[in-house]
N, C-alpha and C positions, 0 to 999 in steps of 0.2 A: 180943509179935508183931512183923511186920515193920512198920516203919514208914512203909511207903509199897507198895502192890499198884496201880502203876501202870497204868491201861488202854491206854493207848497211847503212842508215840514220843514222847520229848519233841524239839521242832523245835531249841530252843536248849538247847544245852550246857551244865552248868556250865563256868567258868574250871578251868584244871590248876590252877593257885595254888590257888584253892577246894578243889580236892578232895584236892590234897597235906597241906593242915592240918586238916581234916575227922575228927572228932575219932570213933574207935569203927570199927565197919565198914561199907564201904558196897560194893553188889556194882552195880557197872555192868552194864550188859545193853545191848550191842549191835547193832543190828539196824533194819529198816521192816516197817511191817505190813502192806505187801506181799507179802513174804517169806516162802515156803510154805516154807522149815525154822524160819524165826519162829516162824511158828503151830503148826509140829507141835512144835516142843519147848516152846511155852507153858503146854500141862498141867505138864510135868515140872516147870517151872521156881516156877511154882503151887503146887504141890505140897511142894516141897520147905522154900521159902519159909514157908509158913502154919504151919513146925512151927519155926519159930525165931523168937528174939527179940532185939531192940535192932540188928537191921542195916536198915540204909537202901539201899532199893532204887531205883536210876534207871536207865530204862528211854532210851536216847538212839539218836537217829535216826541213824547215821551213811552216809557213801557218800562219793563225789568230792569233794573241797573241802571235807572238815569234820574241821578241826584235831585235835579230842581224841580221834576212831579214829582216826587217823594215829599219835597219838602214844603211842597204846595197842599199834600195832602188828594191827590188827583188818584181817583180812584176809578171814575168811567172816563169814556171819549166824549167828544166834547167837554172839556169844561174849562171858563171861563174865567179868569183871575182876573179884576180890574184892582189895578195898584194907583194911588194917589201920592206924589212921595214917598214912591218906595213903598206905603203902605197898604195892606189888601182893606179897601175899601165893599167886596162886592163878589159875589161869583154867580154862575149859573151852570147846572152839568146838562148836557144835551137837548140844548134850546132847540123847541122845534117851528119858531117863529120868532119873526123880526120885534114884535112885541115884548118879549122878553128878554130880548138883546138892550132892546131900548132901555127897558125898565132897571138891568144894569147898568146901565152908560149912563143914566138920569140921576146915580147915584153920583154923579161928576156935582152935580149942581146944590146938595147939600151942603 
């Protein structure tokens, strides 16, 4: 299963170095949970998630002044970073269905 069903925003980031040698997959999720496309895509994202295994999920607060969506290039809420070794293999910006959660987690299997 996933290894982490984060309930809410994390306020502090990992370091990019961190997450560049981070070993397996891990799918950033971008967003606040104030954010009403947040929450409406959070079933999809739920969902999609609970049917897969060994990817690590972090859930990180981004907006003004905070480096790692910056450097992700994160410009709406929702969006979706899957990294493969550290590498961005994938993204989706405010999936409104488990279907296209999937359709980036599928990119695991290239």
């Amino acid at each position: 299963r996933v290894e982490s069903l984060n309930p809410a925003y994390q306020v502090q980031a990992p370091d990019s170095r961190e997450l560049a040698s981070a070993p397996g997959a891990v799918l950033l999720e971008f967003g606040v949970d104030w954010c009403p496309h947040c929450q409406a895509a959070d079933p999809a994202i739920r969902a999609a998630l609970v049917e897969r295994t060994g990817i690590h999920h972090l859930r990180i607060e981004d907006g003004r002044g905070r480096p790692l969506g910056r450097a992700y290039g994160v410009k709406l809420w929702p969006t979706l970073v899957l990294l493969r070794q550290g590498v961005e293999i994938g993204r989706v910006v405010r999936p409104t269905d488990a279907a296209a959660v999937r359709s980036l987690l599928d990119r695991l299997s290239d």
